[in-house]
C-alpha positions as CSV (number, residue, x, y, z in Angstrom):
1,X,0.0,0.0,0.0
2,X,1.5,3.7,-1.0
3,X,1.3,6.6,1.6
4,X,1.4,10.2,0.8
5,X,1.3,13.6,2.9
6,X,-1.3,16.1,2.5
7,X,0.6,19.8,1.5
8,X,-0.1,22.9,4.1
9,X,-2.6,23.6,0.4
10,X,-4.4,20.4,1.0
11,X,-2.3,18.5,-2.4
12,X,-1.5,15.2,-2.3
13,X,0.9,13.4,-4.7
14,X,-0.5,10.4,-6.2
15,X,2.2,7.8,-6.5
16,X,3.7,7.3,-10.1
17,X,2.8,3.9,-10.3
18,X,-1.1,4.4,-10.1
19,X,-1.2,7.7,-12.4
20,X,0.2,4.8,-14.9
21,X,-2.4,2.1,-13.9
22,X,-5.3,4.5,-14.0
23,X,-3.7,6.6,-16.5
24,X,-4.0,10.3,-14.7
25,X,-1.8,13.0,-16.4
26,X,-1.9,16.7,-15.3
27,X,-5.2,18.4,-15.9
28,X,-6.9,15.0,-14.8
29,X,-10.3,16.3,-13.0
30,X,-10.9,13.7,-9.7
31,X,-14.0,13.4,-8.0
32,X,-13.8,13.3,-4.1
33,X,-16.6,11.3,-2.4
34,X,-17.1,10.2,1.1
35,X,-17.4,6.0,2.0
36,X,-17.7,4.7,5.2
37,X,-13.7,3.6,4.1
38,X,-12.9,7.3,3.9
39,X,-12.1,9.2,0.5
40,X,-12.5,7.8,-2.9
41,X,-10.9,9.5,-5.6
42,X,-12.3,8.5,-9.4
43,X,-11.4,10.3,-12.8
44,X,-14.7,12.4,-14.5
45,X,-15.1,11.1,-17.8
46,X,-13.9,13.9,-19.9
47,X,-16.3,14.5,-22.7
48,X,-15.6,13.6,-26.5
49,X,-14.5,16.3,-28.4
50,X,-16.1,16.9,-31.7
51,X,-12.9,17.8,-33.1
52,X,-9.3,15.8,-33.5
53,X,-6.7,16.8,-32.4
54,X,-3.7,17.6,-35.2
55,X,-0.2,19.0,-35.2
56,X,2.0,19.0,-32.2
57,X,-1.0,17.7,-29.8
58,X,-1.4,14.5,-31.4
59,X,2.3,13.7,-30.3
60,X,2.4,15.1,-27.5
61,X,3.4,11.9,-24.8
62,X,3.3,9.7,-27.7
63,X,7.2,9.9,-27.6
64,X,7.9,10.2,-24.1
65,X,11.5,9.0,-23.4
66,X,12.9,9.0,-27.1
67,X,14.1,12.2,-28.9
68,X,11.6,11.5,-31.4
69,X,9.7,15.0,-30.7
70,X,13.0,16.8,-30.7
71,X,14.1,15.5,-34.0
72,X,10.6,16.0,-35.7
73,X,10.6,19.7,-34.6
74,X,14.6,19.9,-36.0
75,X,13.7,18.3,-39.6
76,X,9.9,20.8,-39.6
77,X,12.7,23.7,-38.4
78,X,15.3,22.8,-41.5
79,X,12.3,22.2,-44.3
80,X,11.1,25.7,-42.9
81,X,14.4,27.6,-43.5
82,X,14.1,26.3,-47.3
């Protein structure tokens, strides 16, 4: 079981491990509800948006780790100086 500490603003840090599992990024709203447990945290379900996403958005996190970003950006910078 992970622990965390409540800020002096009332943050807490979800541990890395279940922002993978449940796949929370930043900007993630959580709903906070009361159980006879204590607090249960669970993702809204964001609502489908009419429109795709396209250009840099579409990568964004789909690289994570690689310099795959970084060299796409360097090759749209070169074809631009043409």
């Amino acid at each position: 079981m992970a622990t965390t500490t409540v800020s002096s603003k009332g943050q807490v840090v979800i541990p890395r491990a279940l922002r993978e599992k449940y796949r929370l990024t930043s900007g993630t709203r959580l709903q906070v509800a009361e159980s006879d447990e204590g607090l249960v945290l669970s993702p809204l379900k964001r609502a489908r948006s009419s429109r795709r996403q396209t250009g840099w958005r579409v990568l964004r996190g789909a690289a994570k780790g690689t310099n795959a970003l970084k060299e796409h950006l360097a090759e749209h910078r070169r074809e631009a100086k043409r």
